[in-house]
VOFIKOL-204903 format. One line per field, with one value per atom (N, C-alpha, C): residue number from 0; residue in one letter; atom name; x, y, z. Coordinates in Angstrom, 2 decimals, padded with zeros to 5 digits. Layout:
N
resi: NUM/...
resn: a/...
name: CA/...
x: X/...
y: Y/...
z: Z/...
END
This chain:
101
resi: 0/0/0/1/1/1/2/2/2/3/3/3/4/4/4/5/5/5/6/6/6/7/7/7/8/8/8/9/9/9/10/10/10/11/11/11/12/12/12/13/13/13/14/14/14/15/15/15/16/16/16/17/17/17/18/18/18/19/19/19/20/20/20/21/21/21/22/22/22/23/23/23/24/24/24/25/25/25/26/26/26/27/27/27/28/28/28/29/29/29/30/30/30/31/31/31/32/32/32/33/33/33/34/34/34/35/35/35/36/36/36/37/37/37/38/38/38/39/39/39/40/40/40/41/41/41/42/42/42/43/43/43/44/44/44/45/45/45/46/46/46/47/47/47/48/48/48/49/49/49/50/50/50/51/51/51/52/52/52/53/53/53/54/54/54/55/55/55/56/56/56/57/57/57/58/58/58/59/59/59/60/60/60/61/61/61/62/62/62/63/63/63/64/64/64/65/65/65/66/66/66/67/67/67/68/68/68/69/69/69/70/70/70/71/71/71/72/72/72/73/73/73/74/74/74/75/75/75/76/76/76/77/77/77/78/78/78/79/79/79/80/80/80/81/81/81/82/82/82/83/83/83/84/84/84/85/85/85/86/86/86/87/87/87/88/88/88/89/89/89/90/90/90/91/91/91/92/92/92/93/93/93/94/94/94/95/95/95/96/96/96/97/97/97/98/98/98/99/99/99/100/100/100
resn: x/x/x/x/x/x/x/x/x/x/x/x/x/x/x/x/x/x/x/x/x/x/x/x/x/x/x/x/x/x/x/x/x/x/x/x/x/x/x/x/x/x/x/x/x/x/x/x/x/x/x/x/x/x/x/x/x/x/x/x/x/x/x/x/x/x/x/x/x/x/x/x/x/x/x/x/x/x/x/x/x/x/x/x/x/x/x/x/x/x/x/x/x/x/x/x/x/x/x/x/x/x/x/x/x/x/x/x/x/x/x/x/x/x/x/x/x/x/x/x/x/x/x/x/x/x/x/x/x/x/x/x/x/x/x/x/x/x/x/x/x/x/x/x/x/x/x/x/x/x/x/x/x/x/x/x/x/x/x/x/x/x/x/x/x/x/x/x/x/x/x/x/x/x/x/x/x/x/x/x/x/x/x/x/x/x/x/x/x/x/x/x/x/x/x/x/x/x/x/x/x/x/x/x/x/x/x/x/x/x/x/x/x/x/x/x/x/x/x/x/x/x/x/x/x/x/x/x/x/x/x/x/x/x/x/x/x/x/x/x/x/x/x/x/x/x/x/x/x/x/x/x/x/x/x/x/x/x/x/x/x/x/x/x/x/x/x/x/x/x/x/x/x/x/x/x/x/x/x/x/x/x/x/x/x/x/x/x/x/x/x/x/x/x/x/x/x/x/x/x/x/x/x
name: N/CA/C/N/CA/C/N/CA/C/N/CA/C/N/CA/C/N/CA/C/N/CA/C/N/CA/C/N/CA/C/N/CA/C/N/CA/C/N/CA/C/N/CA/C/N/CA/C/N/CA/C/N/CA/C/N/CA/C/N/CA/C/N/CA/C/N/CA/C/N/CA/C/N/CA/C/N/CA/C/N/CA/C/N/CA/C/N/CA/C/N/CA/C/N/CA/C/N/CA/C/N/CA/C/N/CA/C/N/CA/C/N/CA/C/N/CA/C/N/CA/C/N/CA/C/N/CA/C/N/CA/C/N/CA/C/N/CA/C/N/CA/C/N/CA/C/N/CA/C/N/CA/C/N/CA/C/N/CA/C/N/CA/C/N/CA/C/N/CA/C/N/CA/C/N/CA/C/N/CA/C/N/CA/C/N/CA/C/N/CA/C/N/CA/C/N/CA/C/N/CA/C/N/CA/C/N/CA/C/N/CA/C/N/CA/C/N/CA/C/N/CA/C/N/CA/C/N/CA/C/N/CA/C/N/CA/C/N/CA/C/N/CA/C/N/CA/C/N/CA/C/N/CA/C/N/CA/C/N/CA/C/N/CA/C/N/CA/C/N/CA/C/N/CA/C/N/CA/C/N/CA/C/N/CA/C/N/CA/C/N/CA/C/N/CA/C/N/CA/C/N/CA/C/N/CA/C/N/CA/C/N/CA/C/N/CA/C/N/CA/C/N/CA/C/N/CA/C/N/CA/C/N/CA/C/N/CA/C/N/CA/C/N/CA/C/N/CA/C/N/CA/C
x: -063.84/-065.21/-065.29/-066.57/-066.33/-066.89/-066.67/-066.71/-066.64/-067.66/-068.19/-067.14/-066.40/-065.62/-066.18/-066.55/-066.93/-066.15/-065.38/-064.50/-064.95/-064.96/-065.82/-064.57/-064.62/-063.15/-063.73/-063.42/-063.66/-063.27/-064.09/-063.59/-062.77/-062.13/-060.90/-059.65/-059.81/-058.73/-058.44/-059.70/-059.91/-059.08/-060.06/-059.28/-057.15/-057.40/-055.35/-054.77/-055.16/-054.72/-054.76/-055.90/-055.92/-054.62/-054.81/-053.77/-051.87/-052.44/-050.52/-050.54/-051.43/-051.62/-051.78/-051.80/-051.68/-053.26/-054.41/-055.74/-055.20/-054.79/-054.86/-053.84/-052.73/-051.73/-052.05/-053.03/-053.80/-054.81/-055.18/-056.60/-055.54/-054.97/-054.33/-053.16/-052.75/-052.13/-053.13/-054.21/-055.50/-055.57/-055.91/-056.50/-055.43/-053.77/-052.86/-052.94/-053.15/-052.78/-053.95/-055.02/-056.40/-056.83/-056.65/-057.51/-058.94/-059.95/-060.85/-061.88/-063.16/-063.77/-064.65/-064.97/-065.29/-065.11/-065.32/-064.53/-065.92/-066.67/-067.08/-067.14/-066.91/-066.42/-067.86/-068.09/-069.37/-069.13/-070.10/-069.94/-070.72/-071.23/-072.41/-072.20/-073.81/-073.17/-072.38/-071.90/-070.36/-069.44/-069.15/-067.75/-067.63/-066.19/-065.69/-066.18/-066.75/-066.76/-066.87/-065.93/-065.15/-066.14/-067.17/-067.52/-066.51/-065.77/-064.94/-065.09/-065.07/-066.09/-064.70/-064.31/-063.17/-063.24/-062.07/-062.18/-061.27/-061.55/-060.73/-061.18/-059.82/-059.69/-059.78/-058.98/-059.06/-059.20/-060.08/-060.45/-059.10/-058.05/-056.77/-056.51/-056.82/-056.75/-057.28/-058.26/-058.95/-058.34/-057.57/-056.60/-055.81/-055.18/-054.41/-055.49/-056.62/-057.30/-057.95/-058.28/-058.59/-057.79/-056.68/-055.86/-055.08/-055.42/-054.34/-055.39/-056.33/-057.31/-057.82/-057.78/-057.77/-056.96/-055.62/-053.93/-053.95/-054.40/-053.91/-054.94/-056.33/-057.27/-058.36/-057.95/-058.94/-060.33/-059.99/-061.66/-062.42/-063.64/-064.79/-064.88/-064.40/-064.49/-065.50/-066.11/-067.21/-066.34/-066.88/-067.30/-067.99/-068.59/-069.51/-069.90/-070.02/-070.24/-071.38/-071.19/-071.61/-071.86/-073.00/-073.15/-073.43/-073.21/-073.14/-074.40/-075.14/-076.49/-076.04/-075.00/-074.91/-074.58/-073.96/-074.16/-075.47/-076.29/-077.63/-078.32/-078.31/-078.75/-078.39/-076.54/-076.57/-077.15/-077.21/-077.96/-078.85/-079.86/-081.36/-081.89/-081.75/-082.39/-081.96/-081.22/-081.02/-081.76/-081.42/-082.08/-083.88/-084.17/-085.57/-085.83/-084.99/-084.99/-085.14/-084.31/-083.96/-085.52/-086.58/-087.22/-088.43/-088.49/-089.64/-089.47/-088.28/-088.35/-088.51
y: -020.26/-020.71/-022.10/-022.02/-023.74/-024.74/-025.36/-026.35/-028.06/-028.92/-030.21/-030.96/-031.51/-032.48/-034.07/-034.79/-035.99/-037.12/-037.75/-038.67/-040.11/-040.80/-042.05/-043.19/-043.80/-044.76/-046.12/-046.62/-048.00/-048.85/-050.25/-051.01/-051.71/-051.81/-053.01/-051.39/-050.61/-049.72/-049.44/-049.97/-049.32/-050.27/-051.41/-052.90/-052.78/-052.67/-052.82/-051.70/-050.05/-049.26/-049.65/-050.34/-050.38/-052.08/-052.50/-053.46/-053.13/-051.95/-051.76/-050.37/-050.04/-048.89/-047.70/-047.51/-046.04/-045.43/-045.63/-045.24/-044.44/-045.49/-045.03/-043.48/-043.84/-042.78/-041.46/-041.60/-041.18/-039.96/-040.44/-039.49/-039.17/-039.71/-038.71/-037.39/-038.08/-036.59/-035.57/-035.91/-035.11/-034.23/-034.55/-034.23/-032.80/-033.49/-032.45/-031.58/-031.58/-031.22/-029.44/-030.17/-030.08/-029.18/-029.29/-029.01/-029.04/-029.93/-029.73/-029.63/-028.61/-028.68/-029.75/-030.46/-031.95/-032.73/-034.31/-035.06/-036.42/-037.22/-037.74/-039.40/-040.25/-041.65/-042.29/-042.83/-043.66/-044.88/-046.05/-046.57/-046.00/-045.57/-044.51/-046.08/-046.58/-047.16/-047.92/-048.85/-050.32/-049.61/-048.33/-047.52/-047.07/-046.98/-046.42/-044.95/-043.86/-043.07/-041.72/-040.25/-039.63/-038.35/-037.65/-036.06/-035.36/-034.35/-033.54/-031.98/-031.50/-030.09/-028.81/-028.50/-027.64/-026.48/-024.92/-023.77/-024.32/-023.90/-023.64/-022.09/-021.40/-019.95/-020.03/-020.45/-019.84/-021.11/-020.84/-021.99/-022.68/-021.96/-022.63/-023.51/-023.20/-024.35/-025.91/-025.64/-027.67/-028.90/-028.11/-029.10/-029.55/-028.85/-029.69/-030.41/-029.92/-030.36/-032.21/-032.08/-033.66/-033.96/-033.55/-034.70/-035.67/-035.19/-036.46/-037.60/-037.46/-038.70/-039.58/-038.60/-039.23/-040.13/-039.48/-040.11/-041.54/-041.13/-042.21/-043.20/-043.19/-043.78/-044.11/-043.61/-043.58/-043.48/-042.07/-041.60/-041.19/-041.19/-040.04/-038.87/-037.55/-036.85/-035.23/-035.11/-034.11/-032.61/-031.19/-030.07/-029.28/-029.18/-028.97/-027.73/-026.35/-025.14/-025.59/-025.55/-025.84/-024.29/-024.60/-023.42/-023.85/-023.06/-023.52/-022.93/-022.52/-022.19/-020.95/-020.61/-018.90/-018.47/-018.83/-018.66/-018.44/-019.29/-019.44/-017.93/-017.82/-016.47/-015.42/-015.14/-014.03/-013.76/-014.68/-014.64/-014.52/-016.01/-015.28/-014.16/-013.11/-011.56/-011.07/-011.32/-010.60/-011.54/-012.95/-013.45/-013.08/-012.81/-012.66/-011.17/-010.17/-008.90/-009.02/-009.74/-009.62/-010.44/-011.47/-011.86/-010.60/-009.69/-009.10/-007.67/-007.62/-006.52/-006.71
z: -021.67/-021.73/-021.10/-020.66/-019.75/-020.78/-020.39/-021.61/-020.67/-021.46/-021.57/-022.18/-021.94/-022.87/-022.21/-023.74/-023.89/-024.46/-023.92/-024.39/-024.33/-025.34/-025.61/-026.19/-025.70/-025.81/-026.35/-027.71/-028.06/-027.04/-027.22/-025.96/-026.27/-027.58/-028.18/-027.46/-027.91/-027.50/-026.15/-025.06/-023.74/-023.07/-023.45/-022.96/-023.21/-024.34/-024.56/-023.42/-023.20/-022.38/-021.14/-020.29/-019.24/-018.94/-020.19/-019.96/-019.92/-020.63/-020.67/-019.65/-018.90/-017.76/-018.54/-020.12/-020.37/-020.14/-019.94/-019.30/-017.50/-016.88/-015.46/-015.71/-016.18/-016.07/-016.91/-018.38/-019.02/-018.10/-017.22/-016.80/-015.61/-014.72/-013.68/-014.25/-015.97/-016.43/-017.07/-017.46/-017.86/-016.63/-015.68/-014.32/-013.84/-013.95/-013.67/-014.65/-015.61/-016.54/-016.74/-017.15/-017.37/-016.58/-015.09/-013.97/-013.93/-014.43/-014.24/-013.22/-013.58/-012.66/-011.68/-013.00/-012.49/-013.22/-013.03/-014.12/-013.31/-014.76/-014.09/-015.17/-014.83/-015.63/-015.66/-016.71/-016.80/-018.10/-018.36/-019.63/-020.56/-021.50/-022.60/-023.59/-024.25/-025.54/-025.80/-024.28/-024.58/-024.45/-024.44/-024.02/-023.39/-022.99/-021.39/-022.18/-020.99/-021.32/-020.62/-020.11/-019.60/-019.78/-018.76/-018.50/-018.28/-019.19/-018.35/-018.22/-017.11/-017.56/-016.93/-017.98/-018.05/-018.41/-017.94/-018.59/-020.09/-021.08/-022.22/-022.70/-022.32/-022.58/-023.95/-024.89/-026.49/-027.02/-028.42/-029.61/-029.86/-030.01/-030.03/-029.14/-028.00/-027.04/-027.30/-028.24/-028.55/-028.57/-030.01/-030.65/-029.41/-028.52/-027.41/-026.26/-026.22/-025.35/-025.86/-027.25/-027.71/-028.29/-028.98/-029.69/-028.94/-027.25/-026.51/-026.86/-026.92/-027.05/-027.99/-029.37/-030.53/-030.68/-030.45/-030.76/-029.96/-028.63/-027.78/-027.18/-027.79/-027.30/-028.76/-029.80/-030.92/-030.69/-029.64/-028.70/-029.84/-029.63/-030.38/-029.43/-029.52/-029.00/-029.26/-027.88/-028.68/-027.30/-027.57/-026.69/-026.96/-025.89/-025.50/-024.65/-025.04/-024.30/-023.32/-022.03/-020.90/-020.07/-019.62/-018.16/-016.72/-015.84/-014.74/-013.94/-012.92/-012.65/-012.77/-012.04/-011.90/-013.65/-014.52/-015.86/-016.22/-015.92/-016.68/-015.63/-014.43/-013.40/-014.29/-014.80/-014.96/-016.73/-017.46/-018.92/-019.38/-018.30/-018.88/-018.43/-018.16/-017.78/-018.87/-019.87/-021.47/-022.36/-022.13/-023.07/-023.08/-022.09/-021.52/-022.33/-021.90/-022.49/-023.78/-024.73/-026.19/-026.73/-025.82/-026.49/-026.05/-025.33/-024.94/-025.92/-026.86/-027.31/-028.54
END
């Protein structure tokens, strides 16, 4: 399922990582790791803060998908079931169906 991942990084925690490099080395092993489809960096709210819009095949998959971030960034982390246009093309013609019946 594709999926929204929102990673929100305190700035006392952001600041120490980018000082001891574990941020930079952090998101280029996300990236290998991860493969996401897009990945997009912004500040949200005073915090560094990380769009990442990924497949995660099974619910089991989470726990590995945010605990690198909890652990290593004392992120607030959210996901987020996401669609893409052609998602939304091939859905609403049922959702449309299910409300006309």
């Amino acid at each position: 399922m594709r999926m929204m991942l929102k990673v929100s990084i305190p700035t006392e925690d952001g600041n120490r990582a980018i000082k001891d490099g574990s941020l930079p080395q952090a998101v280029e092993r996300v990236m290998a790791e991860l493969k996401p489809e897009a990945a997009y960096f912004t500040a949200e709210g005073g915090r560094r803060t990380a769009f990442i819009v990924l497949d995660v095949a099974h619910s089991s998959d989470m726990p590995m998908v945010a605990e690198r971030f909890f652990f290593g960034f004392n992120a607030n982390v959210d996901m987020i079931p996401v669609m893409n246009a052609d998602d939304l093309r091939k859905g609403l013609p049922a959702a449309m169906a299910a409300l006309a019946g």
